[in-house]
FIDREN-780617 format. One record per residue (C-alpha): x, y, z; residue in one letter. Coordinates in steps of 0.5 Angstrom, whole numbers, padded with zeros to 4 digits, always signed. Layout:
BEGIN
XYZa ...
//
This chain:
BEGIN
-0195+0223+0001x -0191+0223-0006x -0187+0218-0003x -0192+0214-0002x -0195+0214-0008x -0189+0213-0012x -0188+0207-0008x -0196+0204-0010x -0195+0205-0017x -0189+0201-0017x -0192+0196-0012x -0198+0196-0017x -0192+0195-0023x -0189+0190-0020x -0196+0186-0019x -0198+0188-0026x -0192+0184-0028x -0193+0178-0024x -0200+0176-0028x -0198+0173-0034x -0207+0175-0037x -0205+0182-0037x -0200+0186-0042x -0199+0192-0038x -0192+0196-0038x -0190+0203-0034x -0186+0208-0037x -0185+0214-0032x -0191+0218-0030x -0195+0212-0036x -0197+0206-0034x -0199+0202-0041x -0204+0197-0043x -0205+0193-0049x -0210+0189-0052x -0213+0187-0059x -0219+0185-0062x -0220+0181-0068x -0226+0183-0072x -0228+0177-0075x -0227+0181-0082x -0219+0179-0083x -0217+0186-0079x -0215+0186-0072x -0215+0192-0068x -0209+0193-0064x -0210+0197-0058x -0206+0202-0053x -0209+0204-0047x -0204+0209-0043x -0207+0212-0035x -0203+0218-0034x -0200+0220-0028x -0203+0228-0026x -0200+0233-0027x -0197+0229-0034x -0199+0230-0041x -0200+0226-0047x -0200+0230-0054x -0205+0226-0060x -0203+0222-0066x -0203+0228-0071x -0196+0229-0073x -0195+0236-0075x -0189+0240-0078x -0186+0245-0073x -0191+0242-0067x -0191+0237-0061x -0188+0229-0061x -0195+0226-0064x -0195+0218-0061x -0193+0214-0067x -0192+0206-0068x -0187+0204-0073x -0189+0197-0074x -0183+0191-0076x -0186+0189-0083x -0188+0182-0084x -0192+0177-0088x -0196+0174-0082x -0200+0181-0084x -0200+0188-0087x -0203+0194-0085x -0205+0200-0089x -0206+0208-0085x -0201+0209-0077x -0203+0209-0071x -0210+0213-0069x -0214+0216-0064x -0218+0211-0060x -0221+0217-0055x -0222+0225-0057x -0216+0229-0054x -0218+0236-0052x -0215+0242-0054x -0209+0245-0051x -0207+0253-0052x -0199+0251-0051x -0195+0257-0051x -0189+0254-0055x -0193+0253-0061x -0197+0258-0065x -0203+0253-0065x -0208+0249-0060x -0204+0242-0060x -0209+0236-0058x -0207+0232-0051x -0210+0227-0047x -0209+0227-0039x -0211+0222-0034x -0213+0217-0039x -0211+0215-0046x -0213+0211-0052x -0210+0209-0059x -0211+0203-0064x -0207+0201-0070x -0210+0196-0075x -0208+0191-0079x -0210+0185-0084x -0208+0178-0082x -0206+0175-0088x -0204+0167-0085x -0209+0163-0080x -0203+0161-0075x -0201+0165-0070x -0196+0171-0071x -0192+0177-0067x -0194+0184-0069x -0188+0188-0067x -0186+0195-0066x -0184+0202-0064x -0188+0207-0059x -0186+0213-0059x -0189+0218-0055x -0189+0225-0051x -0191+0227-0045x -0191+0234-0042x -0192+0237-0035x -0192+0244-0037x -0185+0245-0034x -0181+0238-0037x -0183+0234-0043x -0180+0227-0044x -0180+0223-0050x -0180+0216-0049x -0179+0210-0054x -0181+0202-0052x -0182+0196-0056x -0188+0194-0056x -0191+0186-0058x -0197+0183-0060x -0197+0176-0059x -0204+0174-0066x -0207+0168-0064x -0210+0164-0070x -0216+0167-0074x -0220+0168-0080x -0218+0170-0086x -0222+0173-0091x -0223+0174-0099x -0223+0180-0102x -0231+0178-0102x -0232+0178-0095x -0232+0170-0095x -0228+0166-0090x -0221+0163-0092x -0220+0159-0086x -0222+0159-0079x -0219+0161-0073x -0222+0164-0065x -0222+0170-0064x -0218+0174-0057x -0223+0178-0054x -0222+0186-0053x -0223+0189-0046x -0227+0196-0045x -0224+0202-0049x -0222+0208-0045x -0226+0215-0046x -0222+0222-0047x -0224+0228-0042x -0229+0233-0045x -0227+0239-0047x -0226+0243-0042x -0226+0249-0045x -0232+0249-0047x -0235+0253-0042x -0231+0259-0043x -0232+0258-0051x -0239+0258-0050x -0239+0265-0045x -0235+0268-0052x -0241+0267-0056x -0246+0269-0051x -0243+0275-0051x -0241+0275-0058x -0249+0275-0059x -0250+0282-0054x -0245+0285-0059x -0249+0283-0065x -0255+0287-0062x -0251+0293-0062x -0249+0294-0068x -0252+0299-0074x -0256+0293-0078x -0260+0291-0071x -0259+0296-0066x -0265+0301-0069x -0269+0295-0071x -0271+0293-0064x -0277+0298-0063x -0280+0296-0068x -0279+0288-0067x -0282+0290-0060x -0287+0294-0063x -0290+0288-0066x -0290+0284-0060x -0295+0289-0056x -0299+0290-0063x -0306+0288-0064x -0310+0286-0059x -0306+0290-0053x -0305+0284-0049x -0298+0283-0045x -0300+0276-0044x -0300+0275-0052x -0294+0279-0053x -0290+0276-0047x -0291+0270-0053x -0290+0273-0058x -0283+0274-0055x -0282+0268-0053x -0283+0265-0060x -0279+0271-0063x -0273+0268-0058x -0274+0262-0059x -0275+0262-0066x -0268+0266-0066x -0264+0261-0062x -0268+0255-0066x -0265+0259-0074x -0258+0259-0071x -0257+0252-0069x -0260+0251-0075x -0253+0254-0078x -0248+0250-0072x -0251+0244-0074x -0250+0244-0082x -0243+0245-0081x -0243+0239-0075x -0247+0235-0081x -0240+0237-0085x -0235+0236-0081x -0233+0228-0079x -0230+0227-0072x -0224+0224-0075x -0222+0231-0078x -0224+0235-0072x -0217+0235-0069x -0213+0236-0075x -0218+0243-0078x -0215+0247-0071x -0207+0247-0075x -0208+0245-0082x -0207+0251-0087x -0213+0251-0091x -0219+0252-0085x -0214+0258-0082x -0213+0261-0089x -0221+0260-0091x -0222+0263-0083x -0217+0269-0085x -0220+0271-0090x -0227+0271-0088x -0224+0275-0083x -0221+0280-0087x -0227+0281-0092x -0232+0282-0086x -0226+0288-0084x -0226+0291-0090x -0234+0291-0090x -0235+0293-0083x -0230+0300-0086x -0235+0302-0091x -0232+0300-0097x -0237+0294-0099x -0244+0291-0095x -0245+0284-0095x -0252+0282-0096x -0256+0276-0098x -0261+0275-0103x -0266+0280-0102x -0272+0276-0104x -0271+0271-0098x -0273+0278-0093x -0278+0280-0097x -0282+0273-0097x -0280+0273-0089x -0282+0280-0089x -0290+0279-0093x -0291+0272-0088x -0290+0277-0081x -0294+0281-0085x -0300+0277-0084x -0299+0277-0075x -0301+0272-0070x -0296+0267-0066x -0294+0265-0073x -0292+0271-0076x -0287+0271-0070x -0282+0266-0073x -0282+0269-0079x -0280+0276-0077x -0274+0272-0073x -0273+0269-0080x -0273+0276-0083x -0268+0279-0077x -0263+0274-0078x -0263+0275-0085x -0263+0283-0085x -0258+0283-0080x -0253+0279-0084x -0249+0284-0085x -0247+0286-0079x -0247+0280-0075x -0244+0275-0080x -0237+0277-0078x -0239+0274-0071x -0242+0268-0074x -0236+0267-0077x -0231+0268-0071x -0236+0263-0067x -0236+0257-0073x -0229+0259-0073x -0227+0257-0067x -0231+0251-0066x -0228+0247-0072x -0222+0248-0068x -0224+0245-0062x -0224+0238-0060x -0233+0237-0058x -0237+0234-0065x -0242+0239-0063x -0239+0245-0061x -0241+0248-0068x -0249+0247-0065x -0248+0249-0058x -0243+0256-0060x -0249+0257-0065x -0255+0256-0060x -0251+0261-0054x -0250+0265-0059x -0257+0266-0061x -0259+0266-0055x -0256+0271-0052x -0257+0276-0060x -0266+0274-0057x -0265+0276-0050x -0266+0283-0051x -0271+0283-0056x -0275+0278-0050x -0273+0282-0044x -0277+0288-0048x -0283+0284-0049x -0284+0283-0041x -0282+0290-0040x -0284+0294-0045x -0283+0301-0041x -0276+0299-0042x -0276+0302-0048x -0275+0309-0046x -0269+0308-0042x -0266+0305-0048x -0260+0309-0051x -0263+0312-0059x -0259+0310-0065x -0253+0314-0068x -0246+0316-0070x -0245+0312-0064x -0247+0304-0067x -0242+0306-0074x -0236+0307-0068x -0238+0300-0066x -0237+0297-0073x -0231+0301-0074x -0228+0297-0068x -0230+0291-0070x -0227+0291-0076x -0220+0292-0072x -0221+0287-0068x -0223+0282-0074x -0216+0284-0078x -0212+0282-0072x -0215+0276-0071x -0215+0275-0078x -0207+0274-0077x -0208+0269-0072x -0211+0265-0077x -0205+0267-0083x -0199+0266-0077x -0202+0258-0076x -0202+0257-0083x -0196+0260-0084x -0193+0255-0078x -0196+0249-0082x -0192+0250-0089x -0186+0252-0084x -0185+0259-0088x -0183+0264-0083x -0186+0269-0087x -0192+0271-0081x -0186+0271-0076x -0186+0273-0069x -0184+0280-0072x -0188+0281-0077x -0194+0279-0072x -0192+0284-0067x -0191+0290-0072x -0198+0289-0075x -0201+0288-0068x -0198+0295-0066x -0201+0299-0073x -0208+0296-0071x -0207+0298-0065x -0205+0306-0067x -0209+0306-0072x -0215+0304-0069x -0213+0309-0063x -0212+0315-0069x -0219+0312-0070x -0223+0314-0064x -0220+0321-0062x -0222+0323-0070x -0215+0323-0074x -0219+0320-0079x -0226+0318-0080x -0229+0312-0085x -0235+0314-0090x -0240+0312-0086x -0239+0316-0080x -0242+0322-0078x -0240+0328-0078x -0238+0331-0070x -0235+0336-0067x -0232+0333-0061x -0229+0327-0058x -0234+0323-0052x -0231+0319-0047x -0233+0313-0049x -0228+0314-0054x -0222+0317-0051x -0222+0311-0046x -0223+0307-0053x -0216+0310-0055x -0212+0311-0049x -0213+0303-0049x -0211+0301-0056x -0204+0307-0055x -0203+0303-0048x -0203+0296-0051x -0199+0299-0057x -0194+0301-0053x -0195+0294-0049x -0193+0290-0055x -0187+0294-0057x -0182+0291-0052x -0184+0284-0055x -0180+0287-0062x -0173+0286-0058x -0174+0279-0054x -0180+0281-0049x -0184+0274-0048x -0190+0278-0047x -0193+0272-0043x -0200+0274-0043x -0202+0274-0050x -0197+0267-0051x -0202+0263-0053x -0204+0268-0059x -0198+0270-0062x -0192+0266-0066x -0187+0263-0060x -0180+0266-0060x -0177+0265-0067x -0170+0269-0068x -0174+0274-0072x -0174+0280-0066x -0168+0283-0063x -0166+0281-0057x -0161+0287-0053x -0155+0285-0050x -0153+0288-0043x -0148+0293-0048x -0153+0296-0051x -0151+0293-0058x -0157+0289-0062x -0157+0282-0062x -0158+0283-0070x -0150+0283-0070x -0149+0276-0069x -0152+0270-0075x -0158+0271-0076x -0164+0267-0077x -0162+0265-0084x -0155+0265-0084x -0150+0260-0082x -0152+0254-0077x -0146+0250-0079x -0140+0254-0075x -0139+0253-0068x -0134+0257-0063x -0127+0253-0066x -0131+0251-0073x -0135+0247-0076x -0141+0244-0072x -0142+0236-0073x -0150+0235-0073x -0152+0242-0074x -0158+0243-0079x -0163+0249-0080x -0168+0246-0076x -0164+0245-0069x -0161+0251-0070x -0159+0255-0063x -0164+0261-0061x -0161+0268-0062x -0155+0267-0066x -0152+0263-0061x -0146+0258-0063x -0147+0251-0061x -0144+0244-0062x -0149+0238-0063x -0145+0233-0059x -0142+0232-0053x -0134+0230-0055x -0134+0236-0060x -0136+0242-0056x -0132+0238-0050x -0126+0239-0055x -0128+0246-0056x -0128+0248-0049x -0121+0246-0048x -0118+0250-0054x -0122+0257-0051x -0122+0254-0042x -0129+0255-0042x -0134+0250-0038x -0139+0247-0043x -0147+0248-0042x -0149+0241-0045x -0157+0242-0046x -0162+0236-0047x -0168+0239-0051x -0172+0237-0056x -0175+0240-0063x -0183+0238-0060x -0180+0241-0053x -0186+0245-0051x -0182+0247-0044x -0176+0247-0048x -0179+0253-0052x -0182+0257-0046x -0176+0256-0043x -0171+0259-0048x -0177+0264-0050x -0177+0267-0043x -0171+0265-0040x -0165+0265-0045x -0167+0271-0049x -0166+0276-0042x -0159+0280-0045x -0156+0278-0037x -0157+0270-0040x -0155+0271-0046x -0149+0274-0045x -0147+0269-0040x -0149+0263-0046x -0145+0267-0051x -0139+0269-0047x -0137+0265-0041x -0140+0258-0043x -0139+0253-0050x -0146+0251-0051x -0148+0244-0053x -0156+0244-0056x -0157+0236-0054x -0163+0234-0059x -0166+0227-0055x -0171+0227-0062x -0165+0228-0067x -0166+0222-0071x -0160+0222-0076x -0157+0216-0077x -0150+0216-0074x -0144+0212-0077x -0142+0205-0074x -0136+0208-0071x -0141+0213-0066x -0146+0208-0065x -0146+0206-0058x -0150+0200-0054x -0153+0201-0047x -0151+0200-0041x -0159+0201-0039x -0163+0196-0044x -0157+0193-0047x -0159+0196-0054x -0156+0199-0060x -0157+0207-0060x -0156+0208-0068x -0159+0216-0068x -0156+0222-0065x -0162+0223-0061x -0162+0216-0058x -0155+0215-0057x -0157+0223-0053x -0162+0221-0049x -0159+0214-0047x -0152+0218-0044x -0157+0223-0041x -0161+0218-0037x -0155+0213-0036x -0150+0220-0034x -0155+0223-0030x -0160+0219-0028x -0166+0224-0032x -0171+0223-0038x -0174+0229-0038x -0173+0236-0042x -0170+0241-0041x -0165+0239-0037x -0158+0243-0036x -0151+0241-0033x -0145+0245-0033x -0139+0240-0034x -0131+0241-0035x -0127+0238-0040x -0127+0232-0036x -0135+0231-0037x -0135+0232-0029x -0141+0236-0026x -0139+0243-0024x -0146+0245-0020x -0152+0242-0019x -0156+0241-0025x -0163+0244-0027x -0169+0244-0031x -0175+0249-0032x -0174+0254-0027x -0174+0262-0027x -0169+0267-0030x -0166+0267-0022x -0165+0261-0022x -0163+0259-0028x -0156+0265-0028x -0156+0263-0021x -0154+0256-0024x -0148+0259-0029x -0145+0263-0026x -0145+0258-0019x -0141+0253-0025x -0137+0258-0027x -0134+0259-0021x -0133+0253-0020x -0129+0252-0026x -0125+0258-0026x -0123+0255-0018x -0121+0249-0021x -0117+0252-0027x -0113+0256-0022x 
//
């Protein structure tokens, strides 16, 4: 079955070529299409259409320090036309949880869209040349392509600074522009904040509230129709409050900006801090609360009764209950403005609303309800007490992407882990009374609740300290920093992997010296030595009979990250990299320019590959006949294969490769 649709898409390929009206290109698992539209203003809108293969993946536009490849066009200057800002979004990517990066990454899957525009300065035809550059990933491989890319302008109009005409000219028609997939985690962000809602009606600002609500609901003349109503109003009125908030943040946010808020510093920062302040609230220390002349003017409107008096006594519970249900507000708006969808910010609001009334509803229809509910107690000042934890532990979610962005290393994978694990014993200490908050009442035992509540936190405590000596600790991937040399990873001798270089050491030595190429930024994992070519590290091998581990990767691998991460940092790999094998860090990416003497032509497009990551990329593709990373090869001094090279692949499999290469040339070395 794959066979033969590899064999469609390039019979389709080789059709597309064939007919001169259309402009579309195949690259791997994308098939490219572009178009332009003159807008009869002086610009045209150079347009790039991608249909991507499943299960393939193809990241956004924004570039991002420390992040993924994003899709740019270097355009060739000219004085046919100039153009002001790179290469955009034409369609709305979704966001990602990319386990190699302490972030949501925006991507495009089945179908994408961009527009680079330009201003004509001439009314005869011209050509806008240029490079695209893009990634693309599948979860297991990532691929870095580069295409030159041509649109031949036809003749059009030019414009004065006033909008008049210049001179005339036709227009060339645009064909549809592709839309991008929905957001596909919004119904999970949705359930988040439904639930984030029933948590808010236990907390200790609204839990004791709910029978006297109730109570107004079947006051007056008795009837259970009208408190039915008076219900209703009362939830709908809730829910209408609520996304009324989610609407004036969408109000402030433009679409433009939308992808760009998840990773820059300054929502991260701004979320990190409310997080904490709204912490540090829920422990006693302060009480947040807003002007107490909007509750009693919603208090003296509910006062006057009827179906009215319904919405003002929802107005005045959210108000009153701002304190407790602030931080869950927050976390909602937090999360939304991270996203992908315009309207997130509404519809996280509307559930959340939704499900924050629902009690209070529910107790309307059923009023008897009301005796089987638990009374109000020390219990409630526990839930805010836990609550506060948790919303100092995810503060530092916000502080570690921050950090990512500036590229300071300063919330490492170290530091988060170690704060994860004082929150998790702290709050563990908490709940079997070690110690109590100034808001707790006084007991003299410890209920089951409450020691579940702590037998889970010392568990996940002890869950998170294997990751502070290399453990990948997969499941909470997409949450924590990725691998980053700042943990300790134990050899097989027993010996800390802290006596090799550190993370800030010296990144230019090699096993026999000085490495070519070699900069902090393409520094091999775990204090590995490596060389940054292939001649070097094959010059090396021969002086310590070694075979050499060349390993095409990217700095914007995903793949490559997880790999490494939860591959290369077991001690049986390391110590296999470390002492068997002279290791080769192959960046496709690496765009130093190299001396005229090491540029090579290609023997694939006949062209000249000026940087390291190109002259790389082309040797892997032409050598092995493969484009995608990470890719492994075992090689002897000869640059001969020494067993079947391998790409992502399980720890098995990956020390099963090594040690089948060593063999091979310890066999041949004989």
């Amino acid at each position: 079955m794959k066979l033969k649709r590899f064999a469609m898409r390039r019979l389709l390929f080789l059709f597309l070529l064939l007919l001169p009206t259309f402009n579309a290109y195949s690259q791997g698992p994308v098939i490219w299409d572009f178009k332009q539209k003159d807008n009869k203003d002086g610009t045209i809108d150079l347009i790039f259409y991608a249909d991507i293969e499943s299960p393939w993946y193809m990241y956004n536009t924004d570039v991002i320090k420390e992040g993924p490849q994003a899709v740019t066009f270097e355009i060739n200057e000219s004085s046919d036309f100039e153009y002001k800002a790179s290469i955009q979004d034409n369609a709305t990517p979704r966001s990602k949880k990319d386990r190699a990066f302490p972030f949501e990454v925006m991507v495009f899957e089945g179908e994408a869209s961009f527009i680079q525009k330009i201003s004509r300065l001439t009314r005869d035809k011209f050509k806008v040349e240029g490079l695209l550059t893009y990634q693309i990933c599948n979860g297991g491989e990532c691929v870095i392509e580069e295409m030159d890319v041509t649109f031949d302008i036809q003749a059009g109009e030019i414009y004065d600074s006033e909008g008049n005409i210049i001179a005339g000219g036709e227009e060339k028609p645009v064909e549809k522009e592709s839309s991008g997939k929905k957001d596909e985690g919004l119904l999970l962000f949705l359930l988040i904040a439904f639930a984030a809602g029933l948590g808010g009606v236990v907390t200790p600002c609204v839990f004791p509230m709910i029978p006297m609500t109730v109570s107004f609901f079947i006051s007056g003349t008795g009837n259970k129709r009208d408190g039915i109503i008076k219900g209703l109003i009362f939830g709908a009125s809730v829910t209408l409050i609520y996304a009324l908030i989610g609407v004036i943040v969408a109000l402030f946010r433009s679409t433009d900006a939308t992808d760009a808020l998840g990773t820059h510093w300054l929502p991260n920062v701004l979320f990190a801090i409310l997080f904490i302040v709204f912490a540090i609230s829920f422990l006693g220390a302060f009480e947040i609360t807003l002007p107490s002349g909007l509750a009693n003017k919603a208090d003296s409107k509910a006062d006057k009764g009827g179906y009215i008096a319904s919405f003002f006594v929802a107005l005045a519970m959210v108000i009153v209950s701002f304190s407790c249900t602030g931080p869950f507000v927050g976390s909602i708006l937090a999360a939304s403005v991270t996203g992908g969808l315009a309207l997130k910010p509404i519809l996280g609001m509307i559930s959340f609303g939704f499900a924050f009334s629902l009690p209070f509803v529910l107790f309307s229809f059923f009023p008897s309800l009301m005796k089987k509910m638990p009374k109000s107690g020390g219990w409630l000042n526990v839930v805010k007490v836990v609550f506060a934890f948790v919303l100092l532990a995810f503060s530092l979610k916000f502080l570690a992407s921050a950090d990512a962005y500036f590229g300071l290393g300063i919330m490492n994978r170290a530091i988060f882990i170690s704060s994860w694990i004082v929150i998790a014993i702290m709050l563990g200490f908490y709940m079997i009374g070690v110690f109590k908050t100034s808001h707790d009442s006084p007991s003299d035992y410890v209920g089951a609740g409450r020691i579940i509540t702590a037998v889970v936190s010392f568990t996940f405590a002890i869950y998170l300290i294997p990751g502070l000596f290399g453990a990948p600790l997969s499941s909470l991937s997409s949450i924590i920093p990725p691998q980053d040399g700042s943990t300790m990873v134990l050899s097989t001798s027993g010996a800390s992997a802290s006596d090799n270089r550190s993370a800030t050491g010296d990144v230019s030595k090699g096993l026999c010296g000085d490495a070519k190429y070699a900069t902090e930024k393409n520094k091999a994992p775990y204090g590995l030595n490596s060389y940054y070519e292939i001649e070097q590290a094959i010059e090396c091998a021969k002086q310590l009979n070694k075979p050499v581990l060349l390993s095409f990767k990217s700095m914007t691998c995903s793949a490559c990250k997880l790999m490494e991460g939860d591959v290369w940092s077991q001690p049986e790999v390391l110590d296999l990299i470390k002492n068997r094998v002279v290791l080769a860090s192959l960046y496709v990416d690496d765009r130093t320019e190299l001396p005229l003497n090491e540029q090579v032509t290609s023997t694939l497009d006949g062209k000249v590959k000026n940087t390291l990551g190109r002259k790389l990329r082309d040797y892997q593709l032409s050598r092995f006949n493969v484009a995608s990373q990470p890719y492994y090869v075992l090689i002897d001094h000869n640059g001969e294969p020494l067993t079947k090279p391998t790409g992502e692949c399980s720890k098995a499999n990956f020390i099963a490769f090594l040690k089948s290469g060593i063999e091979a040339f310890e066999k041949r070395a004989k």
